[in-house]
C-alpha positions in Angstrom: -25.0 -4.2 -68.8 -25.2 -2.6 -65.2 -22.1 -2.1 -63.0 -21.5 -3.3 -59.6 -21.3 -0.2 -56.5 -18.0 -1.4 -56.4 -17.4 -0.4 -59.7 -17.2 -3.7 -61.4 -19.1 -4.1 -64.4 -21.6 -7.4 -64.5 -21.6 -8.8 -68.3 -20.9 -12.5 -68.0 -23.6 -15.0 -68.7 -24.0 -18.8 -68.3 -22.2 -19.5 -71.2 -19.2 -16.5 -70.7 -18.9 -18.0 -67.3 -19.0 -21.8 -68.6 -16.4 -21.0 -71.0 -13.7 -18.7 -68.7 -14.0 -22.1 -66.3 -13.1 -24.8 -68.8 -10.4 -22.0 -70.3 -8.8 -23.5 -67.2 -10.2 -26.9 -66.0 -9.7 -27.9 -69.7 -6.1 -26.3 -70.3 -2.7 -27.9 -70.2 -2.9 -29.7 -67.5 -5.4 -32.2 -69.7 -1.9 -32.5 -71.8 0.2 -33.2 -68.7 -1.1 -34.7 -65.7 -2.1 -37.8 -67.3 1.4 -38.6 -67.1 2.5 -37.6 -63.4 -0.7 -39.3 -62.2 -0.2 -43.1 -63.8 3.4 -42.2 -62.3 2.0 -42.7 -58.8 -1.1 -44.7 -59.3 -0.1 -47.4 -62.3 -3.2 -49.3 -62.9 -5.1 -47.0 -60.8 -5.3 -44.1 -62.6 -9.4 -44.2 -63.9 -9.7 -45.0 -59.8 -8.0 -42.2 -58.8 -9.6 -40.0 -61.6 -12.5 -41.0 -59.8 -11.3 -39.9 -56.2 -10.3 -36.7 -57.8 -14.3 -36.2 -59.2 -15.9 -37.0 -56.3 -13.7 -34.8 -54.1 -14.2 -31.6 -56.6 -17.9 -32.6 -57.1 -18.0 -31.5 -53.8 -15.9 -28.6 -53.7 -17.8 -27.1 -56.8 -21.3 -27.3 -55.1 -19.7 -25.6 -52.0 -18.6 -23.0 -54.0 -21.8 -23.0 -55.7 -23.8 -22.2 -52.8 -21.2 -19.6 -51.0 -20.6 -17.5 -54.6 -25.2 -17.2 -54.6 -24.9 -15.9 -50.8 -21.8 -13.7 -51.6 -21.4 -12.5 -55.1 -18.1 -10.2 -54.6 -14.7 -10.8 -56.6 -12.3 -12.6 -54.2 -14.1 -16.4 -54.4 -12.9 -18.2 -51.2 -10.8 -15.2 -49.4 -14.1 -13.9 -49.4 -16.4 -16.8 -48.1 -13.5 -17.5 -45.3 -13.9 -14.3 -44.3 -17.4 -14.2 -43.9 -18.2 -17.5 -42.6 -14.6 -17.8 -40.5 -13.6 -15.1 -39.6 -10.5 -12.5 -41.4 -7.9 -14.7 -40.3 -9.0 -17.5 -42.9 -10.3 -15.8 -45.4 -6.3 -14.1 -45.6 -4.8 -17.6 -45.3 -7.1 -18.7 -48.7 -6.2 -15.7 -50.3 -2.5 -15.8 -49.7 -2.6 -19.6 -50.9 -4.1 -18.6 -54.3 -2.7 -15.1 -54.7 1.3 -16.9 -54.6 0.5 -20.3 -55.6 -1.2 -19.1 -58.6 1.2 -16.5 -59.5 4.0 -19.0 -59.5 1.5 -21.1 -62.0 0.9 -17.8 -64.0 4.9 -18.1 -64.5 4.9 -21.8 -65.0 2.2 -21.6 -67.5 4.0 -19.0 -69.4 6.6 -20.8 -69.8 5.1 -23.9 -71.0 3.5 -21.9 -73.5 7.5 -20.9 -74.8 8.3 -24.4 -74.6 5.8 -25.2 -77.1 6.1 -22.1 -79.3 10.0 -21.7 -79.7 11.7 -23.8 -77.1 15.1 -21.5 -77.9 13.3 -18.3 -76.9 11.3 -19.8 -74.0 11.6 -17.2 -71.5 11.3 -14.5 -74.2 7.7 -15.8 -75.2 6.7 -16.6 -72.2 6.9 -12.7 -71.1 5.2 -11.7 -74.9 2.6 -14.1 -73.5 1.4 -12.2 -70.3 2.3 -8.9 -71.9 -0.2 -9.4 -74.6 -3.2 -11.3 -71.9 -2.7 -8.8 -69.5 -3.9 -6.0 -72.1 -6.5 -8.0 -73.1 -7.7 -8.4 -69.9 -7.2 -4.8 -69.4 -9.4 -4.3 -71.8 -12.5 -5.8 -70.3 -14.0 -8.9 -69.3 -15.9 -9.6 -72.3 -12.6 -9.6 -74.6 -10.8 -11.9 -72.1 -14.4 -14.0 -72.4 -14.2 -13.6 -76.2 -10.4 -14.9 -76.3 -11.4 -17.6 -74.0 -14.0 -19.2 -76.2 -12.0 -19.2 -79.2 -9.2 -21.1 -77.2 -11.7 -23.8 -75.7 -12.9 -24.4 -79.1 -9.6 -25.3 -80.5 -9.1 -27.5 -77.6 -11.8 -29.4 -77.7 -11.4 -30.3 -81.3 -7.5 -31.0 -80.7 -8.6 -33.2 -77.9 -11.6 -34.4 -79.4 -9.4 -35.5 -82.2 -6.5 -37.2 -80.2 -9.5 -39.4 -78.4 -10.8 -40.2 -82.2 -7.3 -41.3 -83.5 -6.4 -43.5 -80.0 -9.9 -45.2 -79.8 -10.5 -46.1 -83.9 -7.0 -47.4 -84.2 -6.1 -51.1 -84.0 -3.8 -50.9 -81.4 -6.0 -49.8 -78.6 -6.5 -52.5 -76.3 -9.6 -52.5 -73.3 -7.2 -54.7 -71.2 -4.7 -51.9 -70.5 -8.0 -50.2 -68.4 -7.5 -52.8 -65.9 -8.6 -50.9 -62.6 -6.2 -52.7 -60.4 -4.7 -50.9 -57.4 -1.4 -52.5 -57.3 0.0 -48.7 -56.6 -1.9 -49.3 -53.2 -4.7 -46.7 -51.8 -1.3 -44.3 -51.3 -0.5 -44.2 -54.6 -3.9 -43.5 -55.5 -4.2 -41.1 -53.7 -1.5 -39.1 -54.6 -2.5 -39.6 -58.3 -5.8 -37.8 -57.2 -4.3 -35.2 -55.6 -2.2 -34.6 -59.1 -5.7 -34.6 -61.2 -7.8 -32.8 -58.9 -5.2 -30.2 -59.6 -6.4 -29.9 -62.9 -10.1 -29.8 -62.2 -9.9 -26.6 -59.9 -10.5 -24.2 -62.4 -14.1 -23.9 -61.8 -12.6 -21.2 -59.0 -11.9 -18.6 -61.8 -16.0 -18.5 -61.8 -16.4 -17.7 -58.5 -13.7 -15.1 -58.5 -15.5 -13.3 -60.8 -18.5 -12.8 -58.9 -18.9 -9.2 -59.2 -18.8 -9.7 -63.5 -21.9 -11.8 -63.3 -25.0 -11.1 -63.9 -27.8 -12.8 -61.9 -25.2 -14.3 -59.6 -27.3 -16.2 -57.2 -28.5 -18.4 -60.4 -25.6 -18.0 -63.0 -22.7 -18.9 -61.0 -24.2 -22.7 -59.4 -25.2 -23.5 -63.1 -21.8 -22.1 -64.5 -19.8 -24.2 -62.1 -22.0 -27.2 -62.3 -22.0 -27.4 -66.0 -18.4 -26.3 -66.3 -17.5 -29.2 -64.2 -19.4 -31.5 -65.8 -18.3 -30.8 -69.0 -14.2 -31.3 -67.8 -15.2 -34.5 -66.2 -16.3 -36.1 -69.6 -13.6 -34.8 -71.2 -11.0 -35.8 -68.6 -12.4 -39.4 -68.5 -12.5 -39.8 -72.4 -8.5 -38.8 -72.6 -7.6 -40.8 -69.8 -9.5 -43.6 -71.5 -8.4 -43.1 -74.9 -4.4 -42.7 -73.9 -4.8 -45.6 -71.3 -5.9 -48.0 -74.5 -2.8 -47.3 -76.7 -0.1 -46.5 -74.0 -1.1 -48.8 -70.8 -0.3 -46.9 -67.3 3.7 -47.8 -67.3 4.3 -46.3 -70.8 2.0 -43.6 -69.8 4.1 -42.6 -66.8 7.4 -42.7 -68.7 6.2 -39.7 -71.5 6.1 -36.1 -70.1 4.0 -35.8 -73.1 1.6 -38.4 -72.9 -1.1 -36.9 -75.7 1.6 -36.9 -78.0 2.8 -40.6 -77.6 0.0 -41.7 -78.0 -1.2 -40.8 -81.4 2.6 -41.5 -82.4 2.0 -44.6 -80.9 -1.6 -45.2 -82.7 -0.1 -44.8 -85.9 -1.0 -41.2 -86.4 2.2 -39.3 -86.0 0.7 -36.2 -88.5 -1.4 -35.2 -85.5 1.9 -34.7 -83.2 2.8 -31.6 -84.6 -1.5 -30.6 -83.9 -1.2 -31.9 -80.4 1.7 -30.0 -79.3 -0.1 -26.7 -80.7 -3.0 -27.6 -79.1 -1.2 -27.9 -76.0 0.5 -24.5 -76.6 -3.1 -22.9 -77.3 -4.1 -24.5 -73.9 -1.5 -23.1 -72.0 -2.2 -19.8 -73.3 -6.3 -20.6 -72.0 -4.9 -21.2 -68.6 -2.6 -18.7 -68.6 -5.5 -16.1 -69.2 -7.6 -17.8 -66.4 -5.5 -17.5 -64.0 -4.5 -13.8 -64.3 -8.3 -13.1 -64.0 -8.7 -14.9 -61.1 -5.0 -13.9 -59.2 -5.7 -10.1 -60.3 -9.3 -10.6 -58.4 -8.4 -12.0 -55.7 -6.1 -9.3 -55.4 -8.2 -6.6 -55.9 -10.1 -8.5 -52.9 -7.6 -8.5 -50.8 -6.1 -4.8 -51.2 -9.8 -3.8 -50.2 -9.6 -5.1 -47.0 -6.2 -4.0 -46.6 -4.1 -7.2 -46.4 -2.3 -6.0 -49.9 -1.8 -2.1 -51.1 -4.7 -0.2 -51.3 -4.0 1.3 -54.5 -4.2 -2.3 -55.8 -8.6 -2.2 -55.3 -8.2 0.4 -58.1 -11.1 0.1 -60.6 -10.9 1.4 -64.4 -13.7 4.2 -65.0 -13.9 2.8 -68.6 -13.0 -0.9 -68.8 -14.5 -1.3 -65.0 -11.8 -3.9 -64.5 -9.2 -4.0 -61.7 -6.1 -2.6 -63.6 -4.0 -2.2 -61.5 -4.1 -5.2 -59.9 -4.1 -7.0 -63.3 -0.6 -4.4 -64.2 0.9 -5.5 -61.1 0.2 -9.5 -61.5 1.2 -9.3 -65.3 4.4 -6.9 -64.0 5.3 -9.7 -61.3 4.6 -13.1 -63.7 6.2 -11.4 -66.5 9.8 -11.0 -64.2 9.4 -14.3 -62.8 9.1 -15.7 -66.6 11.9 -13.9 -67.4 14.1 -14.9 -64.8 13.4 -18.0 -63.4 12.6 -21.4 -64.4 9.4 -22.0 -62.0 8.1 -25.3 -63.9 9.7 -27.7 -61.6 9.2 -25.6 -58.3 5.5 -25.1 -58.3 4.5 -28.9 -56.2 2.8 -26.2 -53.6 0.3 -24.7 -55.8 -1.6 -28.4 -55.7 -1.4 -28.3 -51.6 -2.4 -24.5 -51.9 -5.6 -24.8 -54.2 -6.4 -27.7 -51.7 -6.1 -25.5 -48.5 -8.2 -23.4 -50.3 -10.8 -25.6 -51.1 -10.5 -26.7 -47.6 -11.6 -23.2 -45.9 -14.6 -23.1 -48.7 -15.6 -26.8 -47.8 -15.4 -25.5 -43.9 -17.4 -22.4 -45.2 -20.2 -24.2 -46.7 -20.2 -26.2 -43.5 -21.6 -23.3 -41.8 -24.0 -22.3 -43.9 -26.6 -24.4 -42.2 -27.3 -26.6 -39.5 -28.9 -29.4 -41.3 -27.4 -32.8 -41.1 -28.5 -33.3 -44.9 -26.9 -30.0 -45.8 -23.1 -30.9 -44.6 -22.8 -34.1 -45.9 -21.3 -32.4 -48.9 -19.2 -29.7 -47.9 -17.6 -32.5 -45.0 -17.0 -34.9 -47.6 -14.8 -32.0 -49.6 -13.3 -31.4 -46.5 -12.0 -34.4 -46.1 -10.8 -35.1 -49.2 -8.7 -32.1 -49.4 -7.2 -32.7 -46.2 -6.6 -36.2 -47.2 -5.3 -35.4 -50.7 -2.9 -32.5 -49.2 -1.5 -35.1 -46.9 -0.7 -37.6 -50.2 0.7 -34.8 -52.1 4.8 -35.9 -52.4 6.6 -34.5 -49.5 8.2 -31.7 -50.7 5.0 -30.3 -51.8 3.7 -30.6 -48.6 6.6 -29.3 -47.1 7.1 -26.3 -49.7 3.1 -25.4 -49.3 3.6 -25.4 -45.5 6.3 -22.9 -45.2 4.4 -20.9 -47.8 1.4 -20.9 -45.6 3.5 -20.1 -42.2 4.8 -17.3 -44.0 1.1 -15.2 -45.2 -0.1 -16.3 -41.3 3.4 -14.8 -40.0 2.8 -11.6 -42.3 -1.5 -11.8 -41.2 0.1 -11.9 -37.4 2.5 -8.8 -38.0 -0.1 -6.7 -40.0 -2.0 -7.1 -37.1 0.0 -6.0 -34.6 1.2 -2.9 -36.3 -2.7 -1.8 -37.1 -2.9 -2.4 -33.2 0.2 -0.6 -32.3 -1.1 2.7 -34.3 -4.2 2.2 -33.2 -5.8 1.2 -36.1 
């Protein structure tokens, strides 16, 4: 293993890097947005699963091709920087640093729901307590714990797919892929999958823990997003033939319902640990990639500097990773964020619109934007059919980290700085 000159330590292979990307793509939001999303596309739903691949198809190969020129922790704060100048790269940053805290939180507490719905806030904080040392610890045991989590949901998930399809009461009419939602609704249903698939960002953030960078991270996020896609389309499949899109979108726990409703309630009680075991998987993802990002930004000076702090042993960024656990861990045990969170899905789109608009300049060939215009577009068009409050809420969260980018700059400029 060698170590980075910024002191971060590059272990993480293909497969490492695979697995910490579908310990998020393929986390609880494979338990939950089915519902949400044939909410507000009905019989659109495998349409608007469609949408939602084509537009992070495209955001992944961006990514792909900035994280090979620019291997650093950070992911898109850093690309927008480089390509667009330090105004953007802060705006990405400040996107995913609070709209993924806030889904550190959420996820925590998800996790309590599942584990002991009495003590929810008191688990959710045992939760990050107990990631956040293991990611103190070192990549490789966060890897490690990642990999045992994707394995037992893929067989939970595997399972649920088994029980919906082999039963008798699937029925291939309920796939009808009518649009009587209309191209709005469709949309929006997009916007609430695509959601899910943007975990592939957790590989890029980790840039600086790869090694061979320029050839492990494209394959990592191509493979990792392959992988998700299958899985995605055979639960939305296998729950659309038992359940039908209006049934769907009545269950917040659409997995569930539809073994019950397959005739295979004894796997209930294995879904709703598999979603607990999934929550934990994203959970863990995201604190790597928040704590990252953060250690990114502290570097240049837009957070603490105390926060670029790397470990002489574990060569991880602990004190960036103490202070996201520190913050997640009050917000789990004081608010109830589960509800409030509709900007983190118009935040991770912003996002993926500065590293679409990044990509854009990495060449001048016609042939070579087609990709990174296309993601462009659809994250500007899925932001703008996110439900209003989301927009709204992500708006004013953006205004704020431009107001605070605007206000750093003018004190550095004051003092001379």
């Amino acid at each position: 293993m060698t170590r980075t000159d910024a002191g971060l330590r590059r272990s993480l292979g293909v497969r490492d890097a695979v697995v910490v990307g579908l310990g998020s793509m393929v986390g609880a939001g494979v338990f939950a947005a089915p519902g949400p999303a044939a909410r507000a596309g009905g019989t659109g739903l495998l349409a608007a699963l469609a949408v939602a691949a084509v537009v992070a198809y495209c955001n992944a190969m961006s990514s792909a091709r900035l994280a090979a020129r620019y291997p650093a922790s950070g992911g898109t704060y850093v690309y927008g920087r480089e390509r667009l100048g330090a105004f953007w790269g802060h705006l990405a940053g400040w996107a995913f640093v609070v709209g993924k805290t806030a889904s550190c939180a959420a996820m925590a507490l998800t996790v309590g729901a599942y584990v002991w719905p009495e003590q929810a806030h008191a688990v959710a904080v045992a939760a990050v307590v107990a990631l956040t040392a293991v990611n103190y610890g070192g990549i490789q045991k966060s890897a490690w714990l990642t990999r045992v989590i994707v394995a037992v949901v893929m067989a939970v998930l595997a399972a649920v797919a088994v029980a919906c399809l082999a039963s008798g009461r699937a029925d291939a009419g309920r796939l009808d892929v009518g649009l009587a939602a209309g191209a709005g609704g469709v949309l929006q249903a997009a916007g609430l999958l695509f959601f899910a698939f943007a975990g592939y960002a957790r590989i890029a953030t980790l840039g600086e823990e790869v090694r061979d960078p320029a050839r492990t991270i494209p394959r990592a996020i191509r493979l990792t997003l392959g992988i998700a896609l299958v899985v995605y389309a055979c639960v939305a499949v296998a729950v659309l033939a038992v359940l039908g899109p209006v049934r769907l979108g009545q269950t917040a726990a659409p997995l569930a319902e539809a073994v019950r409703s397959a005739g295979v309630p004894q796997l209930v009680p294995v879904v709703r640990a598999g979603a607990a075991v999934a929550a934990l998987g994203s959970l863990l993802a995201l604190i790597l990639g928040v704590s990252r990002t953060t250690l990114a930004m502290a570097r240049d000076g837009h957070l603490p500097g105390a926060l670029a702090a790397v470990h002489p042993r574990f060569r991880v960024p602990h004190r960036a990773e103490a202070a996201v656990g520190a913050v997640v861990a009050v917000l789990t045990a004081t608010v109830d964020v589960r509800g409030a969170i509709g900007f983190s899905s118009f935040g991770v789109l912003v996002y993926y619109a500065v590293a679409n608009a990044s990509a854009w300049t990495l060449s001048a060939a016609p042939s070579s934007r087609v990709v990174p215009a296309v993601g462009l577009l659809g994250c500007a068009t899925l932001a703008g059919a996110l439900p209003a409050v989301s927009v709204a809420v992500g708006g004013g969260v953006l205004a704020v980290g431009a107001a605070a980018y605007g206000v750093r700059r003018w004190w550095a400029g004051r003092n001379g700085a």
